[in-house]
C-alpha positions as a Markdown table, in Angstrom:
| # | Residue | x | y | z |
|---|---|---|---|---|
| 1 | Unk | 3.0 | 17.0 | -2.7 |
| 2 | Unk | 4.1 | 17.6 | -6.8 |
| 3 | Unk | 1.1 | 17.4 | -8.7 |
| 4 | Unk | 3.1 | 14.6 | -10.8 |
| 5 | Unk | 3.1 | 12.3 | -7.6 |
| 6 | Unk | -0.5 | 13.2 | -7.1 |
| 7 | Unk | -1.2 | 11.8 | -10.7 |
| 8 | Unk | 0.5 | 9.2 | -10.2 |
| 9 | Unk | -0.2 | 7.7 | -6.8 |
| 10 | Unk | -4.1 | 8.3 | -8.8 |
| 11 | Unk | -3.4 | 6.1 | -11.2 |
| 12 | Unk | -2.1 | 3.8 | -9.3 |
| 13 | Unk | -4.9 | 3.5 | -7.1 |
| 14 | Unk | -7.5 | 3.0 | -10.4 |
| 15 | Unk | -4.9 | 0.2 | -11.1 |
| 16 | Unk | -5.3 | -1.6 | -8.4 |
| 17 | Unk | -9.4 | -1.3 | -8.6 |
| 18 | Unk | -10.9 | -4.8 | -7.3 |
| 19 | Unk | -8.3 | -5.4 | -5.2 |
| 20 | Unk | -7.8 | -6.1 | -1.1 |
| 21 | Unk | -8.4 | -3.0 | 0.6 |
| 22 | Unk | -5.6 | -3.6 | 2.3 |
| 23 | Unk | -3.2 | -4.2 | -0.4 |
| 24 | Unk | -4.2 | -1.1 | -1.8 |
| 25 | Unk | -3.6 | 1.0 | 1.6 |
| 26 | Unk | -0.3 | -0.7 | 1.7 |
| 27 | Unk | 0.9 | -0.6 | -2.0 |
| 28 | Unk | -0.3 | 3.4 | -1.9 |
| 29 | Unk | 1.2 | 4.3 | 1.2 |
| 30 | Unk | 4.7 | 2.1 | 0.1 |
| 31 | Unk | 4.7 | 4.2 | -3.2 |
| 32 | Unk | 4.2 | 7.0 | -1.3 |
| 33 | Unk | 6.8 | 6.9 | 1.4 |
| 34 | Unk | 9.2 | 5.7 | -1.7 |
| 35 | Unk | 8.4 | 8.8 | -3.7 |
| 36 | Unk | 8.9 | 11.2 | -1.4 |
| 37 | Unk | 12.0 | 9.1 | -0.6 |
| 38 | Unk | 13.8 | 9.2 | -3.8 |
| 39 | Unk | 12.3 | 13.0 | -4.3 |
| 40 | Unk | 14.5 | 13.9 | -1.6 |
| 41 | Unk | 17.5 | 12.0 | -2.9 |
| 42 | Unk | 16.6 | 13.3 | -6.2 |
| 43 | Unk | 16.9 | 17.3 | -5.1 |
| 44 | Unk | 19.9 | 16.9 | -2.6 |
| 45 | Unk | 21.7 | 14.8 | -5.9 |
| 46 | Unk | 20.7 | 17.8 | -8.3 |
| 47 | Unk | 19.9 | 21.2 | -6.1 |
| 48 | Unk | 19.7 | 22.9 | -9.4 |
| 49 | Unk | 16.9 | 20.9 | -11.3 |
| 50 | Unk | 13.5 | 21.8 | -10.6 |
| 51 | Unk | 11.0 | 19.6 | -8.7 |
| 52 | Unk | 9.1 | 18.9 | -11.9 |
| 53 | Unk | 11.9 | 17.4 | -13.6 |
| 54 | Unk | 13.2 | 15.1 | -10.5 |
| 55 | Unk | 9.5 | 13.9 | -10.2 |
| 56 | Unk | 9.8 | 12.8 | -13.8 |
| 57 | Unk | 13.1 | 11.5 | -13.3 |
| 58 | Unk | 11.7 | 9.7 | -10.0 |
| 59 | Unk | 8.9 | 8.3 | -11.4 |
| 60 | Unk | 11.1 | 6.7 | -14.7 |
| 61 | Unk | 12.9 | 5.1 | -12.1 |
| 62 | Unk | 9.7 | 3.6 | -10.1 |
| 63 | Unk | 7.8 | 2.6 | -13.1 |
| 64 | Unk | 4.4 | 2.4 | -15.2 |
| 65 | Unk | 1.3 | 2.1 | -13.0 |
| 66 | Unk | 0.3 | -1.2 | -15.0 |
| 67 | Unk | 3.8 | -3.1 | -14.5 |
| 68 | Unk | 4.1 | -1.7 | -10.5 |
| 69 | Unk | 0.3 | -3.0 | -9.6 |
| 70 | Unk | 0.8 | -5.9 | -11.0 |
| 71 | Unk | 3.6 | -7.6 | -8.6 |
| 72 | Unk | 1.5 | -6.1 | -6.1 |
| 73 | Unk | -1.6 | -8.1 | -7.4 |
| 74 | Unk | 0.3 | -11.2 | -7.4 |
| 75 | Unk | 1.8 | -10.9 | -4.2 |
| 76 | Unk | -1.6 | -10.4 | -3.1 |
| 77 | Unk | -2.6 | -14.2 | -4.8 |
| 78 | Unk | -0.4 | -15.3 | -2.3 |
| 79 | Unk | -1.7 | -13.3 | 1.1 |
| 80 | Unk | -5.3 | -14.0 | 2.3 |
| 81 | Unk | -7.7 | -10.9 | 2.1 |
| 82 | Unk | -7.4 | -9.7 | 5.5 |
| 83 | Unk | -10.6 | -6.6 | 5.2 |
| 84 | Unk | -12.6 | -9.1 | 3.3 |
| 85 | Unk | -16.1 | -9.7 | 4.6 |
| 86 | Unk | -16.8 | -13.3 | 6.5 |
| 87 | Unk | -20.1 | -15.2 | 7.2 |
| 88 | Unk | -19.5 | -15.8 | 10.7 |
| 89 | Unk | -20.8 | -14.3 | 13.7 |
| 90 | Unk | -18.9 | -11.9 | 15.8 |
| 91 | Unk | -17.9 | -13.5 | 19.6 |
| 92 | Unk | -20.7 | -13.6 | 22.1 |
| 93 | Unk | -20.5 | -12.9 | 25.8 |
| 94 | Unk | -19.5 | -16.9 | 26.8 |
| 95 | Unk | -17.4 | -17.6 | 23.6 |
| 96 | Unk | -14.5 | -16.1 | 26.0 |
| 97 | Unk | -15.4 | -19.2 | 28.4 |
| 98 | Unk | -14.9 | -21.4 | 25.4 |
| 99 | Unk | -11.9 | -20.2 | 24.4 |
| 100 | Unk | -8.3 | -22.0 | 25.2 |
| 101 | Unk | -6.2 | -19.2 | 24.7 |
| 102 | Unk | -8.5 | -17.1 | 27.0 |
| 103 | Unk | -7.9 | -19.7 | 30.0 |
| 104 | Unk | -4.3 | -19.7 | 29.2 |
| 105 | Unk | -4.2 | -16.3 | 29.5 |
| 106 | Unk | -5.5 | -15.9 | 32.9 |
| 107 | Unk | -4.0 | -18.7 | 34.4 |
């Protein structure tokens, strides 16, 4: 990958420091996969320019690390932490027996 990108997809994961790990999985692989993307578009649009100059011109177009993390954070006020740590107790051997969807299932 362009060192650029590198730097970038950095920065944006200091951004979104304190975050859901997975929000920040997501949000880094969705930058990602929309980078490399738009680098592509970038080079077949402009086979003369060099990859340093469409990564600047590609990452204009996405946005500052600040302004990008932050629709991510508050789409993430909106989604419940899904890697977050509960205070409950994993299943035990006869919480199948207990379990509805368990006797649905094998009936």
């Amino acid at each position: 990958m362009i060192k650029l990108l590198e730097d970038y997809l950095n920065a944006f994961r200091e951004e979104l420091g304190g975050s859901d790990r997975a929000t920040v999985q997501d949000t880094l692989s969705d930058a990602e996969d929309h980078l490399t993307a738009a680098m592509e578009t970038e080079m077949s649009e402009h086979p003369v320019g060099s990859e340093k100059s469409a990564a600047r011109s590609v990452l204009a177009r996405f946005g500052d690390t600040a302004e990008v993390a932050g629709h991510y954070r508050m789409v993430e006020k909106y989604t419940p932490p899904v890697l977050a740590s509960r205070n409950r107790k994993g299943p035990s051997f006869f919480g199948v027996i207990t379990e509805p969807s368990a006797w649905a299932a094998f009936l």
